[in-house]
N, C-alpha and C positions, 0 to 999 in steps of 0.2 A: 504494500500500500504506500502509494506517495503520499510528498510532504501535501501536495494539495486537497485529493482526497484526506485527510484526515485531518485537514482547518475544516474543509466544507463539511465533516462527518460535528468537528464539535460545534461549530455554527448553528448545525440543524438541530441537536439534541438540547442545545442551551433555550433555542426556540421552542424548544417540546414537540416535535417535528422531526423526523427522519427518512431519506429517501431507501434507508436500507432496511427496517422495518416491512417486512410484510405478512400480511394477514394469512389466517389460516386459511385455505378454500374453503369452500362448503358442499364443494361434488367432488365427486370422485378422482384419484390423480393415478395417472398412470403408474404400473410399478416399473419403474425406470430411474437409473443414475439423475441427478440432478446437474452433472456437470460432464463434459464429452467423454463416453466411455465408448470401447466397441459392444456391440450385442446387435438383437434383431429382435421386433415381436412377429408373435405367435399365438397362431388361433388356438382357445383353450380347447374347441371341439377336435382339434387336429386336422383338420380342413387345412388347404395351402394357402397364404396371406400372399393377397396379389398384388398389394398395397402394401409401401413400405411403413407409413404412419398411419394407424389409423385413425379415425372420424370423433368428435367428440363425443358423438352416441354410442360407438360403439367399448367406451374403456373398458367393461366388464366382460368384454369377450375375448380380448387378447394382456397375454402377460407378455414379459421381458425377459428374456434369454440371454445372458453371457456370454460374451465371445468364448470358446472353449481354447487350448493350451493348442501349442503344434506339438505333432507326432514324430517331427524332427527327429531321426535317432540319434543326431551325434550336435555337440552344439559347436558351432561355426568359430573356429577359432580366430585370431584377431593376429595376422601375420605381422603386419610393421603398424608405425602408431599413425599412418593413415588411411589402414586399409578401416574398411568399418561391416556395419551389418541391416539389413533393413527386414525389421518386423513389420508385414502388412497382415491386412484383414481380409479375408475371402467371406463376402457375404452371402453368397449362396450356401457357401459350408459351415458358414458363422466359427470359423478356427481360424487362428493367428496363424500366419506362414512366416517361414526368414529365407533369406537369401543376403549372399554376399556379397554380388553387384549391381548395377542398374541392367546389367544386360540380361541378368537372370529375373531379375525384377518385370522387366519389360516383356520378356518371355511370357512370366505367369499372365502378366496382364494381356496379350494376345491370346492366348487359349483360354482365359475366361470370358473374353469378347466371342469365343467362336460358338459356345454354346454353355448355357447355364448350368447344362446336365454334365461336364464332366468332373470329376474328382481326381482333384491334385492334392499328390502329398509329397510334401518338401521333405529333401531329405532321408530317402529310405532307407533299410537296412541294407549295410554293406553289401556287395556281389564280391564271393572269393574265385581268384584265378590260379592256374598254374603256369608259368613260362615252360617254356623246351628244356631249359637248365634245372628242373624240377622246383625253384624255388617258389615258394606261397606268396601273392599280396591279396590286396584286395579292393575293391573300389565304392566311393559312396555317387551315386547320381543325385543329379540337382533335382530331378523332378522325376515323380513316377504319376503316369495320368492313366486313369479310364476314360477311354474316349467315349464320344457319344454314338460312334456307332458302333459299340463295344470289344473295342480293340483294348489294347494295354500297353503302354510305351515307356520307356524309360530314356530320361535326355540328359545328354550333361552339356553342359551351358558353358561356352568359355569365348572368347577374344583368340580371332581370326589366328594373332601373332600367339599365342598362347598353344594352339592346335600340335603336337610335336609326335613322333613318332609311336613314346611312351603311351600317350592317351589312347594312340589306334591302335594300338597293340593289345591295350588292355579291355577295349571296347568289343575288339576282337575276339580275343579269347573269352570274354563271359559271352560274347552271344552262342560261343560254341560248348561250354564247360556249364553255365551257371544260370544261365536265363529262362531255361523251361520251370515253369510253375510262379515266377517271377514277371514277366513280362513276353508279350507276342514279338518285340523288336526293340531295339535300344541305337538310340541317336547322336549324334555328335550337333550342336546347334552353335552357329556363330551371328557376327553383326548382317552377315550376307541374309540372313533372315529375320532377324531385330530387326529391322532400319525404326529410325526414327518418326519416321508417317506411321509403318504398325503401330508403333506404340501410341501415337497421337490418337489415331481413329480409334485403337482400342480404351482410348482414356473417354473420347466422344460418347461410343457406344457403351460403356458401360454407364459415364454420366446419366445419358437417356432411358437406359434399362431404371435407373433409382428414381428417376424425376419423370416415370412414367404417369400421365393422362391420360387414363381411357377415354374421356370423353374428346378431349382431343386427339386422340388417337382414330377414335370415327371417322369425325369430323375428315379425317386427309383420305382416312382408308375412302371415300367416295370420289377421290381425284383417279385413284388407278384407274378403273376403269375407263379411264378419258386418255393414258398415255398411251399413245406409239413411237417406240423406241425410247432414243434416250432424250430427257428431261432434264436442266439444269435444277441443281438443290433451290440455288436460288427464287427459280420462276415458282416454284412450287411451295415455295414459300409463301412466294408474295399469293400466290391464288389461293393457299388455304385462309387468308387474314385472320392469321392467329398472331403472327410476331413472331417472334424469339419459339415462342412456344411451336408453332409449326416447326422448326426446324426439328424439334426435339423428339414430337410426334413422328415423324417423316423416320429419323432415326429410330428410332421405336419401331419402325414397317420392317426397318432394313434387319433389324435385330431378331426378326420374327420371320429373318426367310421370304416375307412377301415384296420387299420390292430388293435390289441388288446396285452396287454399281457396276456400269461400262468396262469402268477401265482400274488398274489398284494406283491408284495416287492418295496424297494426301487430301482429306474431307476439306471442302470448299464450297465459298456459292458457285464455282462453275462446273463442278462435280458433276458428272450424268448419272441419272439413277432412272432405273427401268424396271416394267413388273419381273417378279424372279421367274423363272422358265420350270420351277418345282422347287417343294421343300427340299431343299436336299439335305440339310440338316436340324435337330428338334432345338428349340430353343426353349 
């Protein structure tokens, strides 16, 4: 607390008056952190909340869930005193995840944009190897996902310059020694896939997935039918006359498989976006 606030705190108290004073409610209050924590609600009937917050009417039908611990098996050690670590939040899974650099970071964040339904877990149990020269190691993968069209993959996430013979070798050897019952195929992932637009659009689309409006969501779903071919984000904006919020909706189509874009660039108003040709994946 500053020196200001706490002239203006005894100001107000000396007046018999306070702005930090407040009353008790008299309805009901959600049970929830009163200050930013992670978590999600949750329908008490168990039903799926399709809404991230709900309705003022509705506080006695959803409680508050804690974000749950990661399943992390090893904790990410802290190599020189600028390397560091980043705990994020996966809200679909409501479990804290880590990662060690932006590029593994960005990773997660593209394959949660790809579909809601897959489950990542950071950090799995070790895969052990044997080299030719008989000697044992063993390796931990950055991410082991269930895909949503029920695959199972395991990735290790590293920088282009990073990539050395060691790693293919050993990527190698478990998928021949260690990988059945663990995973369907195991990946090597660099920047060549990261790029920085993934990550943007995956930060858009997930944005739009939390700040979902159904009812503005309607509202554009009646534009489809009116496109042929590709459609700039823009005009399609401006023709739903929502604002901001069309945009947001529009992303909401795209996240739901119903409409796609043209071409993979970074999200823009010149962006083309056109009805998708099929579900091809569940969201």
């Amino acid at each position: 607390m500053n020196e200001k606030t706490v002239i203006q705190y005894l100001h107000e108290r000396k007046a018999g008056v306070s702005s930090y004073l407040k009353p008790v409610p008299d309805t009901p209050i959600y049970l929830a952190p009163d200050k930013p924590f992670a978590g999600r609600f949750e329908r008490v009937d168990g039903n799926p909340n399709e809404c991230p917050t709900p309705g003022e009417h509705d506080r006695e039908d959803f409680i508050w869930i804690e974000c749950q611990p990661t399943t992390a098996s090893r904790n990410i050690s802290q190599r020189t005193k600028r390397s560091f670590r980043i705990r994020s939040y996966d809200h679909e899974d409501n479990r804290e995840l880590v990662a060690e650099s932006n590029i593994e970071e960005g990773f997660r964040l593209i394959k949660r944009a790809e579909s809601r339904h897959n489950r990542i877990w950071d950090q799995p149990p070790a895969r052990h190897y044997k080299l030719r020269d008989g000697s044992e190691h063993a390796h931990t993968f950055d991410y082991l996902i269930d895909e949503w069209n029920g695959s199972t993959s395991a990735y290790a996430i590293r920088p282009e310059a990073d990539v050395d013979e060691q790693l293919r070798t050993a990527i190698r050897c478990i998928r021949e020694q260690s990988l059945h019952g663990f995973a369907d195929n195991a990946f090597i992932v660099t920047e060549r896939f990261v790029t920085k637009a993934k990550i943007r659009n995956a930060i858009e689309i997930l944005d739009a997935r939390e700040s979902r409006n159904e009812a503005d969501v309607q509202i554009v779903s009646g534009l489809i039918s009116r496109i042929r071919g590709g459609v700039m984000l823009d005009h399609l904006v401006q023709a739903s006359r929502l604002g901001p919020r069309g945009r947001t909706a529009l992303l909401c189509l795209v996240d739901d498989g119903i409409l796609q874009f043209t071409r993979k660039e970074r999200i823009g108003p010149t962006t083309l976006l056109r009805p998708a040709s099929g579900l091809s994946k569940p969201h």
